[in-house]
C-alpha positions as CSV (number, residue, x, y, z in Angstrom):
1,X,107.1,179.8,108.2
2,X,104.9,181.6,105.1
3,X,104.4,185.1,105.9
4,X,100.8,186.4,104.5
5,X,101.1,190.1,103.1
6,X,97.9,192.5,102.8
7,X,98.7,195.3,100.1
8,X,95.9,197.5,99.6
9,X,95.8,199.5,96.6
10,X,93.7,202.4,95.4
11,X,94.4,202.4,91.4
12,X,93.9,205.4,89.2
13,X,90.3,203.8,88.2
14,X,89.8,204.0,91.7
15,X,88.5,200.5,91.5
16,X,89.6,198.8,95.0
17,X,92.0,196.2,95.0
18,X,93.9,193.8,97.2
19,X,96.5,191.1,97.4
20,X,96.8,188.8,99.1
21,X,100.6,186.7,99.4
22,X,101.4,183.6,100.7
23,X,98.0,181.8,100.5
24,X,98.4,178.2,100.0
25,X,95.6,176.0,98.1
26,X,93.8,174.8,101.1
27,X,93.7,178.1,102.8
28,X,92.2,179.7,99.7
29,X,89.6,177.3,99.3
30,X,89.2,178.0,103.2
31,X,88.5,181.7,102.6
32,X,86.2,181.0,99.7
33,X,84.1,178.8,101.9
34,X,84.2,181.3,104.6
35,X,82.8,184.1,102.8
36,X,80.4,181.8,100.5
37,X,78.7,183.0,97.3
38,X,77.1,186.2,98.3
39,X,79.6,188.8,97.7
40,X,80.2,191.3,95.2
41,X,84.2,190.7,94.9
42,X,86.0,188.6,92.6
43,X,89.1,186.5,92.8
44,X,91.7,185.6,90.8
45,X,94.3,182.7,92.4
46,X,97.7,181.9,91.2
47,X,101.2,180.4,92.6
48,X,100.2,181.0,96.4
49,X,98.7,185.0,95.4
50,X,95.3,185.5,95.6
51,X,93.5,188.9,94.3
52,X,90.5,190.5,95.4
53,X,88.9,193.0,93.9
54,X,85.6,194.6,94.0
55,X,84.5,195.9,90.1
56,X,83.3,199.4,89.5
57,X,79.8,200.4,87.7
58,X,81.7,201.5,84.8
59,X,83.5,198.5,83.9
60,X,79.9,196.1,84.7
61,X,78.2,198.0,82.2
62,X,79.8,196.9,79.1
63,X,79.9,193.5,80.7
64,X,76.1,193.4,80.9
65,X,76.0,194.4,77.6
66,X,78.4,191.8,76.2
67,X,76.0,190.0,77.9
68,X,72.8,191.3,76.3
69,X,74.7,191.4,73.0
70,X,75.8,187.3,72.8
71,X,71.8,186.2,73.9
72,X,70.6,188.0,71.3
73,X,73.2,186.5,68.8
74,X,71.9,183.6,70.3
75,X,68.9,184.3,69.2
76,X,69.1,185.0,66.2
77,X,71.5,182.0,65.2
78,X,69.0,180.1,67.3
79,X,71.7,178.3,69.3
80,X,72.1,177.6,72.9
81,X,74.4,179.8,74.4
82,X,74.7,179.1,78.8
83,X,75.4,182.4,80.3
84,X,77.4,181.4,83.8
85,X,78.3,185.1,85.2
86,X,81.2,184.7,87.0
87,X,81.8,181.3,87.7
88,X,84.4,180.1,89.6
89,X,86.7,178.3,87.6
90,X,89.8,176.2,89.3
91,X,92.0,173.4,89.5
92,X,93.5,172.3,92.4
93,X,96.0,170.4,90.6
94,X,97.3,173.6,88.9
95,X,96.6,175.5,92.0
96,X,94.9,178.2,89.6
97,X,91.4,179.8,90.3
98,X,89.4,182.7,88.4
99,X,86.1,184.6,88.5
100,X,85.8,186.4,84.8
101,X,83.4,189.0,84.3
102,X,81.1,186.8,83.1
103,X,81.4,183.4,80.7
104,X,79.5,181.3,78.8
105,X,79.0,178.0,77.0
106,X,78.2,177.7,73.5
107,X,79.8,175.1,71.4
108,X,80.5,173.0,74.4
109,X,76.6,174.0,76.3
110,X,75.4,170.6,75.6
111,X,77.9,168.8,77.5
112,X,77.6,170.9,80.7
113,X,73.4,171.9,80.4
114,X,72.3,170.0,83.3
115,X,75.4,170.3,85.5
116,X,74.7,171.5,89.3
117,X,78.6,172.3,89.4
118,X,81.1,172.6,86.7
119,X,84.2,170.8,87.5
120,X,87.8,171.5,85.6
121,X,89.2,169.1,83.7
122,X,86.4,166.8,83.9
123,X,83.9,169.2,82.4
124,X,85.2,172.0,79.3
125,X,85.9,175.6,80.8
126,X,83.7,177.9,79.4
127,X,84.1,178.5,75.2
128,X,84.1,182.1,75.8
129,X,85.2,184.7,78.6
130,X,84.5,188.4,79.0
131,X,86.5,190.6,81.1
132,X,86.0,194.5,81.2
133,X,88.7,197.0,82.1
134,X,90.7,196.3,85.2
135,X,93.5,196.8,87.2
136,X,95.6,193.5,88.8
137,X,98.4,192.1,89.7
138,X,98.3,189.0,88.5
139,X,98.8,187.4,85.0
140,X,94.9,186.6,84.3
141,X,95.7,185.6,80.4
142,X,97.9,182.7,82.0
143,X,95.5,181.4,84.3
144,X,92.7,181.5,82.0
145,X,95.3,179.5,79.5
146,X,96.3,177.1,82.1
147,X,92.5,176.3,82.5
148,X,92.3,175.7,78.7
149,X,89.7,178.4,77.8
150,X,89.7,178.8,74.2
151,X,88.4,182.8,73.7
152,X,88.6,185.6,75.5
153,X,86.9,189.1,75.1
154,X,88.6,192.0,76.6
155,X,86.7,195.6,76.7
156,X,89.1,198.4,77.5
157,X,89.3,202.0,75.9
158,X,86.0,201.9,74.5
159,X,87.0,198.5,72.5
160,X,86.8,195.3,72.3
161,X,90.0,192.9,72.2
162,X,89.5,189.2,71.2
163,X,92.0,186.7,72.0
164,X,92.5,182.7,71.0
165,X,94.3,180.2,72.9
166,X,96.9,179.3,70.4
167,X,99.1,176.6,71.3
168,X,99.1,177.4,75.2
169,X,99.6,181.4,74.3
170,X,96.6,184.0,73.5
171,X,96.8,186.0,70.0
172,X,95.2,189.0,69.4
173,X,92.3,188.1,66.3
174,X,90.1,190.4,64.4
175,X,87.2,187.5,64.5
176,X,85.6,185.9,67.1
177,X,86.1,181.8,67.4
178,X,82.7,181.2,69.0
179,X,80.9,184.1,66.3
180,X,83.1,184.4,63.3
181,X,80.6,186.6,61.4
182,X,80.4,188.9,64.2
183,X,81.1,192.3,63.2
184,X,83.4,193.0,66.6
185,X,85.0,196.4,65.2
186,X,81.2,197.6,65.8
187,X,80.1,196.7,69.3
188,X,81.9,199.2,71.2
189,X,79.9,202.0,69.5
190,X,76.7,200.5,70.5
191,X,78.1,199.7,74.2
192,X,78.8,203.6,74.0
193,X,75.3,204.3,72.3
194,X,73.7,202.3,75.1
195,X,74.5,205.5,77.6
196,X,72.7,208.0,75.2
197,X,69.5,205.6,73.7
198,X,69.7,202.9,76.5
199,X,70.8,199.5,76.8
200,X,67.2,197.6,75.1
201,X,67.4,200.6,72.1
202,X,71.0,199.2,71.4
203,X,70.1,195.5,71.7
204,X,67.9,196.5,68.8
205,X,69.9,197.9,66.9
206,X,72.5,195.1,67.5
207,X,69.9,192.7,66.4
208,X,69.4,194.2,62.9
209,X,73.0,194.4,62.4
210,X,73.0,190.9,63.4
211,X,70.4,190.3,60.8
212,X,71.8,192.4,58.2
213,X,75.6,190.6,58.3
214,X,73.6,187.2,58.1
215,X,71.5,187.9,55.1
């Protein structure tokens, strides 16, 4: 008999978390269909633990302007670039589920444009996740590798961490896979600027940094 175990914690960030232990695959997907898509949790699923948590204002901010930031770099490089928020992404073979902060498609967008659903490993995962500052209990950097997703972005601190999936393991990288021009040592300033001049000012100012690094 699997016990469940509800642990709710109340982190220093005060962002709300809990845990749940003992789920099995078809009772997670159960849960998921229970609740549906209108909810402002996310999840993270991995070896029969499944994690809820609900993000705080201050860690969606820099998300939404990570978010801001890689359309206009699409923009400007006038390239496709799918923003997916945060998708669901999961393979019941690997029993291994995950809701980033948000995600998107760029060098593989074509191949998943037209897609109602996004499917793992049929379709890519996404070339590039984003997740802000959080608190959980679970190993996110393995699930995310287990899925296969080649880049993540990590704000925390006031900075920006970029990571590539290196051989089944994530190294730390002072360039961006997706955006290897990208000055990244200079975004957290303007995500900080964005409180003072707000956030359309510092997409400005992005863009003619943007412009300035490409000519």
């Amino acid at each position: 008999m699997v016990t469940t175990t509800l642990t709710p914690t109340q982190p220093s960030t005060e962002e709300k978390l809990i845990t749940l232990a003992g789920i099995k695959w078809l009772t997670f997907k159960a849960i998921m269909s229970d609740v549906g898509d209108g909810r402002a949790w996310r999840i993270a699923y991995a070896e029969g633990v499944l994690e809820i948590r609900m993000p705080l204002p201050k860690h969606e901010r820099p998300k939404v302007m990570l978010e801001l930031f890689i359309g206009a770099l699409a923009d400007e490089l006038e390239i496709e670039a799918m923003s997916l928020g945060a998708l669901t992404l999961e393979r019941e073979d690997l029993a291994r589920a995950i809701e980033p902060d948000t995600c998107f498609y760029i060098q593989n967008e074509s191949l998943v444009r037209n897609k109602d659903e996004i499917n793992l490993p049929i379709d890519p995962p996404p070339d590039l996740v984003v997740e802000s500052d959080y608190t959980s209990s679970l190993n996110k950097f393995s699930i995310y590798a287990d899925l296969g997703v080649p880049e993540i972005w990590r704000y925390r601190n006031q900075s920006l961490e970029v990571y590539q999936l290196v051989e089944g393991n994530y190294e730390l990288r002072e360039n961006s896979l997706a955006f290897p021009f990208l000055p990244i040592a200079e975004i957290p300033g303007l995500i900080e600027q964005s409180k003072a001049i707000g956030q359309r000012a510092a997409v400005r100012l992005f863009r003619e940094r943007v412009r300035e690094v490409l000519s």
